[in-house]
C-alpha positions as CSV (number, residue, x, y, z in Angstrom):
1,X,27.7,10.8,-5.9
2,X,27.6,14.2,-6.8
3,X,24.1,15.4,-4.9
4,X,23.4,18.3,-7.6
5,X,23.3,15.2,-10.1
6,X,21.1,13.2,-8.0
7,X,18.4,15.4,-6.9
8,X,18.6,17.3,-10.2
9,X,17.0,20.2,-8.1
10,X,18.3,22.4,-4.6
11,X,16.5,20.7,-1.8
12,X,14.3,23.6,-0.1
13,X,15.7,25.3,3.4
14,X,12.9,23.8,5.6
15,X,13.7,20.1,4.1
16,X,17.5,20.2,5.0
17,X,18.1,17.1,6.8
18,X,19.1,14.4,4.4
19,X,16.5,10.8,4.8
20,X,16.9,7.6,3.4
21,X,13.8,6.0,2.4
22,X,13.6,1.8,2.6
23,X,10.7,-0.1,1.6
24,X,9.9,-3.5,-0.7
25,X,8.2,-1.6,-2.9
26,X,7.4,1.6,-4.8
27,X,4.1,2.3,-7.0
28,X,5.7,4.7,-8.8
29,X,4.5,4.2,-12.6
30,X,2.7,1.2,-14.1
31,X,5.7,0.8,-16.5
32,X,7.7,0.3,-13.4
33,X,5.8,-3.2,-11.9
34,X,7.8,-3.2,-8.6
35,X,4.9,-3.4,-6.2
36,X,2.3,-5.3,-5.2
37,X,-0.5,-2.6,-3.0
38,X,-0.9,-0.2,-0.3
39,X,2.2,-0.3,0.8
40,X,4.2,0.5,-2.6
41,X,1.1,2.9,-3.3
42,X,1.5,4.9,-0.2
43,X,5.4,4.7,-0.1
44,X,4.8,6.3,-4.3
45,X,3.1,9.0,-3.3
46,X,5.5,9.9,-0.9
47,X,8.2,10.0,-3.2
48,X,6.0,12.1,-5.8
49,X,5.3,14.7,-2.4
50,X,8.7,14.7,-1.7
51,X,10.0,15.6,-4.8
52,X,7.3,18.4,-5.3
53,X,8.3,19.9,-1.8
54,X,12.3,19.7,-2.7
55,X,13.1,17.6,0.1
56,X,16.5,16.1,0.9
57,X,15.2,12.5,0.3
58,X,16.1,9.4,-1.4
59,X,14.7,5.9,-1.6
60,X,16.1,2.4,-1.3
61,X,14.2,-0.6,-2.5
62,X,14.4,-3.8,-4.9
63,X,14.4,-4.3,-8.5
64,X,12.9,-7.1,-8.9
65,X,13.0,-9.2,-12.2
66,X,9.4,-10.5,-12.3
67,X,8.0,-7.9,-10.4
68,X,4.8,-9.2,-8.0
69,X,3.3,-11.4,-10.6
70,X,1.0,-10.4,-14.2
71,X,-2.3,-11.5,-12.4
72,X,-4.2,-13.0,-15.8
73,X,-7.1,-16.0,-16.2
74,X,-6.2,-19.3,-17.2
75,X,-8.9,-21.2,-19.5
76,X,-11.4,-21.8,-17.5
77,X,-11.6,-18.0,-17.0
78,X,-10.4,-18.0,-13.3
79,X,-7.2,-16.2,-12.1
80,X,-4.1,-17.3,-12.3
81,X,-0.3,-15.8,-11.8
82,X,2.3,-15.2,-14.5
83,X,5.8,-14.3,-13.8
84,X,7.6,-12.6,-16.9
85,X,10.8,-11.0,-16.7
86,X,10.4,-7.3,-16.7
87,X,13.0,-4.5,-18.6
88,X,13.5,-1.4,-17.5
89,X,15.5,0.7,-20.4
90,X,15.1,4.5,-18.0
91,X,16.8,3.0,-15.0
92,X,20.4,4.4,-14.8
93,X,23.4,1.8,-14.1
94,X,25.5,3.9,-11.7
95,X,28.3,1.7,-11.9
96,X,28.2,0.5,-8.4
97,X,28.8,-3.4,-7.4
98,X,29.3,-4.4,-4.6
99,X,29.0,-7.6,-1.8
100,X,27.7,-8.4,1.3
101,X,26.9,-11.7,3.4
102,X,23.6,-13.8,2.6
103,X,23.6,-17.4,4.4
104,X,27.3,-16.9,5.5
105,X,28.5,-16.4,1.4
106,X,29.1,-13.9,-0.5
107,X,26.4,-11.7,-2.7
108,X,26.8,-9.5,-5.6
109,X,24.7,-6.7,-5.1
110,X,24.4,-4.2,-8.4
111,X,23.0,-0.6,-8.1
112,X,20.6,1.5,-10.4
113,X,18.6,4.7,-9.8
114,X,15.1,5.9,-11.6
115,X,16.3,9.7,-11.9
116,X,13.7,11.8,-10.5
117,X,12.4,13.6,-13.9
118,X,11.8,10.4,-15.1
119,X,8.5,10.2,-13.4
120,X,8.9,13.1,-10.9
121,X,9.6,11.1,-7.6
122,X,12.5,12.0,-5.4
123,X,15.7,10.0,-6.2
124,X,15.0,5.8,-5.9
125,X,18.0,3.2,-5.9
126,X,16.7,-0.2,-6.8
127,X,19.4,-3.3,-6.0
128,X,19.7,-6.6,-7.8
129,X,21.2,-9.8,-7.3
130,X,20.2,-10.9,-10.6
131,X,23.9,-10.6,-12.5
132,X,26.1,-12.6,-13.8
133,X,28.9,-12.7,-10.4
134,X,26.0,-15.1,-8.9
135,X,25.0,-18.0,-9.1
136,X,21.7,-19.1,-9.5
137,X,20.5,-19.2,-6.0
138,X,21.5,-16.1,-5.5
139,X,20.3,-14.4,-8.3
140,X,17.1,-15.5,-7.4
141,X,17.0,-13.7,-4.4
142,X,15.8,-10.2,-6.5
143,X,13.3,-12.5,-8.3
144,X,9.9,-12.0,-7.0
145,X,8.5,-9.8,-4.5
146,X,7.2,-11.0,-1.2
147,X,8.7,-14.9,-2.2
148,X,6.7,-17.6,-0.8
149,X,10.2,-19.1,0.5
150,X,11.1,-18.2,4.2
151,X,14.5,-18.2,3.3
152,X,14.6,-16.0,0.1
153,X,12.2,-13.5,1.9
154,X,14.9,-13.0,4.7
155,X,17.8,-13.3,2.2
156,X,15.6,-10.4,0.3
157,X,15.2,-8.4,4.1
158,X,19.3,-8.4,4.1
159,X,19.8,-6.8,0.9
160,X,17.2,-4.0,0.9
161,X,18.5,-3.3,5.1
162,X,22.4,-4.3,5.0
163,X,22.8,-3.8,1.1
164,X,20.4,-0.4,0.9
165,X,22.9,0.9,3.8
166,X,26.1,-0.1,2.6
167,X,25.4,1.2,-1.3
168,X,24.4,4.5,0.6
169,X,28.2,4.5,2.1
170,X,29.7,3.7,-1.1
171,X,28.1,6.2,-2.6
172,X,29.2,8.3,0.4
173,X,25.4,9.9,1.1
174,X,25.7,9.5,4.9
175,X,21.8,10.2,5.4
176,X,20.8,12.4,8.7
177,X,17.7,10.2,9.2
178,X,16.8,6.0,8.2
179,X,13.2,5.9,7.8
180,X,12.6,1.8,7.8
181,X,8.5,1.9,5.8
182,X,7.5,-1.5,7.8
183,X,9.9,-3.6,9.0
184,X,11.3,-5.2,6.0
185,X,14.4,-3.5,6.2
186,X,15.2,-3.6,10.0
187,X,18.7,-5.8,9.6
188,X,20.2,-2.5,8.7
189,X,20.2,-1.5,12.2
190,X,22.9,-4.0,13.0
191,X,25.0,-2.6,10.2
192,X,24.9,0.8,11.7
193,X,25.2,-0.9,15.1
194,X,28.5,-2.4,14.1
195,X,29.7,0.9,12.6
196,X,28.9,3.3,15.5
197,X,29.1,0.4,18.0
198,X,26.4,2.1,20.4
199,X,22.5,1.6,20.5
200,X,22.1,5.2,21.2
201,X,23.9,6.5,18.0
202,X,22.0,4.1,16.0
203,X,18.8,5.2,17.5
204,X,19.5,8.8,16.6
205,X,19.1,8.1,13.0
206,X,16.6,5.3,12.9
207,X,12.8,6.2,12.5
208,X,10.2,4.0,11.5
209,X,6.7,3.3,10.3
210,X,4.1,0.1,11.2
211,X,1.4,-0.8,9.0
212,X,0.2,-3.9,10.7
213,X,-2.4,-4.0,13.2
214,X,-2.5,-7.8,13.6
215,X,0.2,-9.8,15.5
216,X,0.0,-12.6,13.2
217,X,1.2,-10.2,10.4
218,X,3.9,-8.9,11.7
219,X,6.7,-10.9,10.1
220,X,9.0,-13.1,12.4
221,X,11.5,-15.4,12.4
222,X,13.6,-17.8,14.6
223,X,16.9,-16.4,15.6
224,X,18.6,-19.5,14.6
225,X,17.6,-19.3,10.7
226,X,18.3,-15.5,11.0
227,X,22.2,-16.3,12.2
228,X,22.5,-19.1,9.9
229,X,21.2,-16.1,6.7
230,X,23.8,-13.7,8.1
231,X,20.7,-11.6,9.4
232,X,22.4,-9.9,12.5
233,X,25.1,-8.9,10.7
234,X,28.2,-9.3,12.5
235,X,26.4,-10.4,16.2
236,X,25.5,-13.4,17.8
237,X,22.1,-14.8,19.1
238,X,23.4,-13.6,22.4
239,X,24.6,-10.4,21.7
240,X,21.2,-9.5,19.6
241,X,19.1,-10.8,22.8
242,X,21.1,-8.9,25.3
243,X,21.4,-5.6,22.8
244,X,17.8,-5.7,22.8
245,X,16.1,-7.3,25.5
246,X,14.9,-9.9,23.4
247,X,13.2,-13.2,24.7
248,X,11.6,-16.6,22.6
249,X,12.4,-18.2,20.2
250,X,11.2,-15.4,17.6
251,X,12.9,-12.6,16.3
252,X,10.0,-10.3,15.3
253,X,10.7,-7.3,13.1
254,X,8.0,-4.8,14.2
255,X,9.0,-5.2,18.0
256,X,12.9,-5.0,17.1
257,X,12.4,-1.9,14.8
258,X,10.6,-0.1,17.5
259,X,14.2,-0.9,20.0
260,X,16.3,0.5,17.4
261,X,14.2,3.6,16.2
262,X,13.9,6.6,18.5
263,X,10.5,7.3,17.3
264,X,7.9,5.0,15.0
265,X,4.3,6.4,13.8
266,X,1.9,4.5,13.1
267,X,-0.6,5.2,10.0
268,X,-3.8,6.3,11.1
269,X,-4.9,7.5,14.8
270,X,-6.3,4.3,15.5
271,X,-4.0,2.7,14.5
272,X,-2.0,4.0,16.1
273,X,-3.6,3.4,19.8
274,X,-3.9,0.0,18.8
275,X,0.0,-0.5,18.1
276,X,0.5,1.0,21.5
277,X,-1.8,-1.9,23.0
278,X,0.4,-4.7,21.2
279,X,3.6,-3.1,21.5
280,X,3.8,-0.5,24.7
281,X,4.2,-3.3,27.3
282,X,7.7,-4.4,26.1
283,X,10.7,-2.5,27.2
284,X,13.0,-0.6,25.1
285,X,10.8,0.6,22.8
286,X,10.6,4.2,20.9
287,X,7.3,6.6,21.3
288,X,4.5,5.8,18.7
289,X,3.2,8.7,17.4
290,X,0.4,9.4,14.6
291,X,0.7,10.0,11.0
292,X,-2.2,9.3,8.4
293,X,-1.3,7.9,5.6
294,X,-1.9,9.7,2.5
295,X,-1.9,10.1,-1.7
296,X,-0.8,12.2,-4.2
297,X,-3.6,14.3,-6.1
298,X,-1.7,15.7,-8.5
299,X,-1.0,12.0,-9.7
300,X,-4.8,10.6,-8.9
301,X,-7.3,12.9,-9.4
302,X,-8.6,13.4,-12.7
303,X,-8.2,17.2,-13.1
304,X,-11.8,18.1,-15.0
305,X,-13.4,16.3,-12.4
306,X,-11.5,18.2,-9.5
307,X,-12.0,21.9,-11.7
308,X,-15.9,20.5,-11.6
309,X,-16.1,19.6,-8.0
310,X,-14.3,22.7,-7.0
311,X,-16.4,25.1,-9.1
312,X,-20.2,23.1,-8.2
313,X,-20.4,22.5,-12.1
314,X,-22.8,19.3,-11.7
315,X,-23.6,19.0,-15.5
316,X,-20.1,18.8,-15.9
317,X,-19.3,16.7,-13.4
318,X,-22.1,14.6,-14.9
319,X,-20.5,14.7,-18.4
320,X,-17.3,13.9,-17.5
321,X,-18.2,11.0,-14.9
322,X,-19.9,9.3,-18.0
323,X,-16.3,9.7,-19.9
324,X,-14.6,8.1,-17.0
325,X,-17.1,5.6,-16.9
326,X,-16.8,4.7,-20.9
327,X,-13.0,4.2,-20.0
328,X,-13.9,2.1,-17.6
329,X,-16.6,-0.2,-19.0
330,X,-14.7,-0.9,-22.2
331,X,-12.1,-2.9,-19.6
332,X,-15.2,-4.8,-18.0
333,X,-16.1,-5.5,-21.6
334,X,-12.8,-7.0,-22.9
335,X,-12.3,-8.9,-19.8
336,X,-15.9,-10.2,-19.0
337,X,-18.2,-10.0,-22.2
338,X,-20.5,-7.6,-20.4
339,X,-21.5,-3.7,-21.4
340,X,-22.1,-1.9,-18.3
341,X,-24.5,1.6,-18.9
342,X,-23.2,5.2,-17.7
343,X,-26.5,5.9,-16.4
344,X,-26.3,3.5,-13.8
345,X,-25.2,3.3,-10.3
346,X,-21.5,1.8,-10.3
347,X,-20.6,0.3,-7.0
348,X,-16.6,-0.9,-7.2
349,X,-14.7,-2.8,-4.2
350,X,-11.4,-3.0,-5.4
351,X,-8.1,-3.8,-3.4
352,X,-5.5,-6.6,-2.0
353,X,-7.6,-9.7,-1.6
354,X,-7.1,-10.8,2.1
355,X,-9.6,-12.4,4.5
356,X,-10.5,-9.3,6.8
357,X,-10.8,-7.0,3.9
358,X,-14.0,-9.1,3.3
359,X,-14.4,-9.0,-0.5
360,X,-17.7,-11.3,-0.4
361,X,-19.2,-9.5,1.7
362,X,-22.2,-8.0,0.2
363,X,-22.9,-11.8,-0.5
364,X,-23.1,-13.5,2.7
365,X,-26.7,-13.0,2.2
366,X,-27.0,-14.7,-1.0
367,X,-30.7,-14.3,-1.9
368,X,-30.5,-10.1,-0.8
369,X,-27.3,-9.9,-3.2
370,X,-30.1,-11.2,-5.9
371,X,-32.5,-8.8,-4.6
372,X,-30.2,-5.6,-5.0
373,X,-28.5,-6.7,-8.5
374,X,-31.6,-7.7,-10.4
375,X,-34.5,-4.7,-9.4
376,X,-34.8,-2.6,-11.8
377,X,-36.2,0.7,-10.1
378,X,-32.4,1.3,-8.6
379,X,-30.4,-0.5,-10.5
380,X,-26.8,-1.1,-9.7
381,X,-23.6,-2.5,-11.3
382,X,-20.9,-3.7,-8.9
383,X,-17.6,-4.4,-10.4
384,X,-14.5,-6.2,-7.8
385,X,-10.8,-6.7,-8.5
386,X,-7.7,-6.8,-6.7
387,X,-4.6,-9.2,-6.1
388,X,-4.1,-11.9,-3.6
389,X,-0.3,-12.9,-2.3
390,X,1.0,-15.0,-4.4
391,X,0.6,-18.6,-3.5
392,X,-2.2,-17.4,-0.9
393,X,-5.0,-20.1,-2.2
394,X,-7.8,-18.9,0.2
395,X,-7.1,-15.3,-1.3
396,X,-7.2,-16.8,-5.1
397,X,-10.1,-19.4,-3.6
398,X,-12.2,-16.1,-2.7
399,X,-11.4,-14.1,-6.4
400,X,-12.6,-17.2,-8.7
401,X,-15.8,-17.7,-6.3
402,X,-16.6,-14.1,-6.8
403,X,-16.1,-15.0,-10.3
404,X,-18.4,-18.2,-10.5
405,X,-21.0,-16.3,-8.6
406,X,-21.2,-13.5,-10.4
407,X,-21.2,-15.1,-13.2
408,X,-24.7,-15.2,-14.9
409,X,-25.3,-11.4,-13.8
410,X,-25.0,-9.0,-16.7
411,X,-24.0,-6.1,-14.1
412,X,-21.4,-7.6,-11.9
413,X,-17.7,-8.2,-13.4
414,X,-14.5,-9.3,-11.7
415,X,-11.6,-7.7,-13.1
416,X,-7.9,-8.8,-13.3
417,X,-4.7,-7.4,-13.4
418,X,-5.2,-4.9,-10.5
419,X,-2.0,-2.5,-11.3
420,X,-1.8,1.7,-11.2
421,X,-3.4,1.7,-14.5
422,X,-6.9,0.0,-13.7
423,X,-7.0,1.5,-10.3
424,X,-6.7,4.8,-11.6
425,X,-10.0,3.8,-13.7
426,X,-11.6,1.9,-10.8
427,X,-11.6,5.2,-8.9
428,X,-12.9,7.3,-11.8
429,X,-15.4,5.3,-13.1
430,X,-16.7,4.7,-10.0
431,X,-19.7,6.0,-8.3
432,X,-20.1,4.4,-5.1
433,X,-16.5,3.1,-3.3
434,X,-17.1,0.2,-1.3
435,X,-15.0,-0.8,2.0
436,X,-15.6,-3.7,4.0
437,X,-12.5,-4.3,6.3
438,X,-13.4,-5.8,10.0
439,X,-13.0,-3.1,12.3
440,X,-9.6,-2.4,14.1
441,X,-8.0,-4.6,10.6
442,X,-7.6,-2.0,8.4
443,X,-4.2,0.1,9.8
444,X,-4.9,2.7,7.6
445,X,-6.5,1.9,3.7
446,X,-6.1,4.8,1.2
447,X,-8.0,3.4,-1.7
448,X,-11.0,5.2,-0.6
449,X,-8.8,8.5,-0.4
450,X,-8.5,8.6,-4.0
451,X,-11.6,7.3,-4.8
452,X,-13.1,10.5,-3.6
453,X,-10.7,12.8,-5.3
454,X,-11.9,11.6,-8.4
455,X,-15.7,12.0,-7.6
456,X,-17.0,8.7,-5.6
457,X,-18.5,8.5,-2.4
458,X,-17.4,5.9,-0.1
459,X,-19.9,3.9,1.7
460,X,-17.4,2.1,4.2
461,X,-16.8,0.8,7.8
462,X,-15.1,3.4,10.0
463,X,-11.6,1.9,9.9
464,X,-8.8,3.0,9.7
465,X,-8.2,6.8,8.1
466,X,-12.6,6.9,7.4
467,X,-12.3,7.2,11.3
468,X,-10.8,10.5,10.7
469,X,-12.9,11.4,7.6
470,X,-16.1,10.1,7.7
471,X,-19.2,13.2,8.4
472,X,-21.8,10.3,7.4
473,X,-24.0,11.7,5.1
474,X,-22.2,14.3,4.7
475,X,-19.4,13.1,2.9
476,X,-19.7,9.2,3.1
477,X,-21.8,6.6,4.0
478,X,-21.1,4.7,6.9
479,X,-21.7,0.7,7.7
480,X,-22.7,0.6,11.6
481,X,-20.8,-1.9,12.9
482,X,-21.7,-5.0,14.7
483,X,-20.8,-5.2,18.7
484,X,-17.1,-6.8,19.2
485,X,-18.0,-9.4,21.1
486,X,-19.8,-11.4,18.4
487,X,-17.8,-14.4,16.6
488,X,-16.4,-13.0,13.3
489,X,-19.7,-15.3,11.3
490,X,-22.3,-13.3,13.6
491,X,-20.3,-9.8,12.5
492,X,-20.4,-11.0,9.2
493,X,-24.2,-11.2,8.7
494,X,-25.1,-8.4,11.2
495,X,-22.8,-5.9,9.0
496,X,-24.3,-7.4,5.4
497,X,-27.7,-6.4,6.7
498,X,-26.5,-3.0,7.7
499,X,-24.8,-2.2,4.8
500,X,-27.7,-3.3,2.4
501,X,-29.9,-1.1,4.5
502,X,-27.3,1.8,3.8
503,X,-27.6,0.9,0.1
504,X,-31.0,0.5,0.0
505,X,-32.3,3.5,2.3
506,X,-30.3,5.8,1.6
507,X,-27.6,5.6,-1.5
508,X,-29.5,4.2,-4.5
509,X,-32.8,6.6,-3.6
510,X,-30.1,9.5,-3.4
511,X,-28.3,8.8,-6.4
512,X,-31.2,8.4,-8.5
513,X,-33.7,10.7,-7.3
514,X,-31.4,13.6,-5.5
515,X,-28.5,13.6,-7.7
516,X,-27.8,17.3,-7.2
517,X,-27.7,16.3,-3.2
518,X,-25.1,12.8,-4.6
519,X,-22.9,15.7,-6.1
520,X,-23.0,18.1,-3.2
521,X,-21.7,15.0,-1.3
522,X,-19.2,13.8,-3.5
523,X,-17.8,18.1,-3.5
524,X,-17.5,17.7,0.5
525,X,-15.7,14.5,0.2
526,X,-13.0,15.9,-1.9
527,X,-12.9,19.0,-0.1
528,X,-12.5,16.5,3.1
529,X,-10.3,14.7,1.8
530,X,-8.0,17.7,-0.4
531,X,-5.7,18.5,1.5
532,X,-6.2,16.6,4.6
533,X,-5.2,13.6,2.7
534,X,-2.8,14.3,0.0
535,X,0.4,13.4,-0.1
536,X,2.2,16.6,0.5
537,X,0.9,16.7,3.6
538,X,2.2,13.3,4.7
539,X,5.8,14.2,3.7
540,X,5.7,17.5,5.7
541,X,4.5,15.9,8.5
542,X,6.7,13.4,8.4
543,X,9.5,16.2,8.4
544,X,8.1,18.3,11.0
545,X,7.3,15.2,13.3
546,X,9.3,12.2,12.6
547,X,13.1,13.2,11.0
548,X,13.9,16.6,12.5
């Protein structure tokens, strides 16, 4: 492929050595439903940053026919998942087909690209197994991000690694650098192992990022499913094991990448030291080395609001906040039945539903959580949304209780269909940004990171980037943390009553009564935040420290 054609710009001098880009998924446009959180948010930034800087970058992922799922509410007004075919009439067919081995048969892979000026992101190839040289089973393998089905996950793990690779070849883009974003794609190590036939050539050109500070989320499977998928490509069990040193019964992706790379980063500084604690004792692997994740302002930030922060205009900042807001509130209205006021504190926790981000945490005191939402000298609004996995019932358990409970109160609303287009809205309508992982859980989180480029303040526990951020009272508010020692129930109710103190003490008396002191805080947040935490610095860094 002609690279003048592909790039449609020169890449820059600095950015000359060529990267290929894998992940599952890209949050690149909310027409383009290919993602299902952080992970496709962060890796969409980083292909907005890199095609603002020029770079010599393109991306690999999945086109996948029914997206994550259309989170909606069945009738009795709890959530439920749809899964409806999506069309995509910008992506360019490129003519390339091609196969390779899933489950020892062959698969029809097809290749498109989103062009860069479509959305301005650097170049992304999406593969498919969904056409008509499958059959069924296979075709299915494309169908639905992060499957429930062990064995269509890792079929899905062999296309985006082995296909990704081998559609870069065809297309003869020999990149200088494979940047595996989690460890999704890490079976295309053993197709470069089985082209350059040496560990050390492949580790040349293999870098790598982890996102997952819990072992239990680190995906792995057993090496005899992953022979019988055509996993290792063309080894053995006992080729893979003696390659790499690898013992059990498991073959787990994180600890393999970090063999085959010859440097990983993980996404925040502590997250960083805590992936050396799980990872450093094993033998063979790369150095881990710190990158923060990051997003892209230029697509976040609503640009009054960054003009108003920037220049101290508070009556404009006011004005405008109250626009945002309106946006906002009409969503709240047509989904919940309740009109939320512009004059009123907004508080907004808003994410991927899983058990350590603690959602329900502001109501494991129940009868406080009445207190705070029904006085009326400070009063507030609090507004929640977000997306479990599919199939995750605790996740979808915890939405529709937040649901029931809030139920009867006027000023709390639970909000579905958490996509680019309400988050955007989420983080400019809202005043106060709440963040309620369990410490050391949180790798990085960057929802907060544009929450404060359009204007909130966070009030949050100092995990994961906040640890880098966070002046409390300065430019957040900070939830003291219980000792880590206590059983997860005794954290639980020693953080609730910490964080209602914050809100109590000190955010709802500034908000209402200092407001010229609220904006003062929210203009250091996005001047902490701008550029320390844009995107464009990710994708240098990443440059400077991780491909060259």
């Amino acid at each position: 492929m002609d690279k003048a054609e592909l790039f449609a710009y020169t890449p820059a001098d600095q950015y000359r050595t060529s990267v290929a880009y894998f992940a599952m998924e890209y949050a690149i446009d909310q027409s383009l439903k290919i993602y299902a959180g952080g992970l496709g948010f962060l890796a969409g930034s980083h292909l907005r940053s890199a095609y603002h800087l020029q770079q010599n970058f393109v991306a690999v992922g999945l086109l996948w026919k029914y997206g994550y799922y259309d989170q909606v509410r069945d009738a009795t007004n709890h959530m439920a998942d749809a899964f409806i075919e999506k069309h995509y009439s910008f992506l360019k067919d490129i003519n390339v087909t091609f196969s390779i081995t899933v489950h020892q048969s062959p698969v029809h892979v097809k290749a498109y690209l989103l062009p860069p000026a479509t959305f301005g992101c650097a170049p992304l190839f999406l593969l498919t197994t969904d056409i008509p040289e499958n059959d069924e089973l296979s075709r299915s393998i494309t169908h639905r991000l992060y499957d429930s089905n062990e064995a269509t996950r890792i079929a899905q793990n062999i296309v985006l690694g082995i296909g990704g690779a081998k559609m870069l070849d065809i297309l003869g883009l020999t990149p200088d650098v494979y940047h595996m974003n989690e460890g999704h794609a890490v079976a295309l190590n053993f197709y470069l192992y089985d082209k350059f036939k040496n560990l050390e050539e492949v580790k040349k050109r293999v870098v790598f990022t982890t996102h997952t500070p819990e072992m239990a989320g680190n995906e792995a499977h057993n090496f005899a499913l992953l022979e019988t998928m055509s996993f290792f490509y063309h080894l053995t069990v006992t080729e893979v094991r003696e390659l790499l040193q690898l013992e059990g019964e498991q073959f787990n992706y994180t600890l393999t990448a970090l063999k085959f790379a010859r440097k990983a980063n993980g996404v925040s500084k502590l997250h960083t030291q805590i992936a050396q604690q799980m990872w450093g004792a094993n033998a063979g692997i790369c150095p881990l080395i710190p990158i923060t994740n990051a997003q892209n302002r230029d697509y976040w930030a609503d640009m009054q609001i960054s003009r108003q922060l920037q220049s101290k205009d508070v009556q404009g900042f006011a004005g405008r906040k109250k626009e945002l807001k309106r946006e906002l509130f009409r969503i709240v209205a047509d989904q919940c039945g309740k009109l939320f006021r512009e004059d009123v504190l907004t508080i907004v926790w808003a994410r991927r539903f899983a058990g350590y981000k603690r959602a329900g945490l502001l109501m494991a005191d129940w009868q406080a959580f009445v207190n705070l939402v029904t006085q009326t000298k400070y009063p507030v609004q609090l507004i929640w949304a977000g997306k479990p996995y599919p199939g995750d019932e605790p996740g979808a358990g915890e939405f529709n209780q937040l649901i029931n409970r809030t139920f009867a109160f006027c000023n709390c609303a639970v909000l579905t269909g958490y996509e680019l287009r309400l988050s955007a809205l989420l983080k400019q309508g809202a005043d106060l940004w709440l963040n309620t992982p369990r410490l050391y859980h949180e790798a990085s989180g960057t929802s907060g990171m544009t929450a404060a480029m359009n204007g909130a303040v966070n009030l949050s526990i100092a995990d994961g980037w906040v640890a880098e951020f966070a002046r409390d009272l300065v430019n957040c508010f900070l939830i003291p943390t219980a000792p880590q020692e206590l059983q997860e129930p005794q954290k639980d109710e020693m953080e609730n009553k910490a964080m209602l103190q914050v809100l109590q003490q000190k955010v709802l008396p500034m908000y209402y009564d200092n407001p010229e002191k609220w904006f003062r805080m929210a203009g250091t947040a996005y001047g902490d935040v701008v550029p320390a935490f844009d995107s464009d610095r990710l994708a240098r860094q990443y440059y400077q420290e991780l491909y060259v």
